[in-house]
C-alpha positions as CSV (number, residue, x, y, z in Angstrom):
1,X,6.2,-67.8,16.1
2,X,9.1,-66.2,18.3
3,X,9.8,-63.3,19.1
4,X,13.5,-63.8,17.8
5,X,12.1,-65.1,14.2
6,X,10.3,-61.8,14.2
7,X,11.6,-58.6,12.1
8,X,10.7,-55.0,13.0
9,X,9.2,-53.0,10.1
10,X,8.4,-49.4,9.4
11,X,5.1,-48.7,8.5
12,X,4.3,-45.1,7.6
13,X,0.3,-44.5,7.1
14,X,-2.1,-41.7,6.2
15,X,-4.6,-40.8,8.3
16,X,-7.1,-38.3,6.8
17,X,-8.6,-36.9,10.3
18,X,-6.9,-35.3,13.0
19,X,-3.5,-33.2,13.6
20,X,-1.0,-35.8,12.7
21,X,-2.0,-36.9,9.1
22,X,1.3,-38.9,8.7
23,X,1.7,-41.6,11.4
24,X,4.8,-43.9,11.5
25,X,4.7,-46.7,13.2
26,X,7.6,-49.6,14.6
27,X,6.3,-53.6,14.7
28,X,7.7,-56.7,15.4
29,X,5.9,-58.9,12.2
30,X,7.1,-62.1,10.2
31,X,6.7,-60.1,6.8
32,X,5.4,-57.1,5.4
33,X,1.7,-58.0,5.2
34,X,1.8,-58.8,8.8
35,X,3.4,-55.8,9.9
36,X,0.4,-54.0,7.8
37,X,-2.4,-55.8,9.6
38,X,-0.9,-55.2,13.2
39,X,-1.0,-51.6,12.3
40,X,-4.5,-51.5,10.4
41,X,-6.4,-53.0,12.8
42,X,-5.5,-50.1,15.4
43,X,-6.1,-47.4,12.8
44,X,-8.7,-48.7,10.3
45,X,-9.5,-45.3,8.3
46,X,-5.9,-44.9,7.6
47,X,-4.2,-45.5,4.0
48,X,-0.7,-47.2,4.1
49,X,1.9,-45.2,2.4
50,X,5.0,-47.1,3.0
51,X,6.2,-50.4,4.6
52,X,9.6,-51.1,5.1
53,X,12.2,-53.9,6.5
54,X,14.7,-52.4,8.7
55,X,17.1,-54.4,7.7
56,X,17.7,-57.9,7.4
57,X,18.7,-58.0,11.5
58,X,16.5,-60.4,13.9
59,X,14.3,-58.5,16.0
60,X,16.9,-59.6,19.2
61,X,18.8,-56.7,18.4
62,X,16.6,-54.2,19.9
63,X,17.2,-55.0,23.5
């Protein structure tokens, strides 16, 4: 898929070892399960606590 069909989401996890117990983290996915998945893979002892759309704004409007 595009990168313009793409939306950025929020994802706020819990990480139980380490200074920084809360992470938030910014993705470009196509919906909320594949924001989650882009995020787990690169922490995969952390519990998600939040996932959010910002917005309903294609991901173009970052640059």
């Amino acid at each position: 898929m595009s990168i313009r069909k793409m939306r950025v989401y929020e994802v706020e996890l819990y990480h139980p070892v380490g200074l920084l117990r809360r992470k938030v983290f910014y993705v470009f996915a196509n919906n909320y399960d594949d924001a989650m998945d882009r995020v787990i893979k690169r922490w995969p002892n952390a519990e998600p606590l939040s996932v959010c759309c910002l917005g309903n704004r294609k991901a173009t409007w970052l640059r």
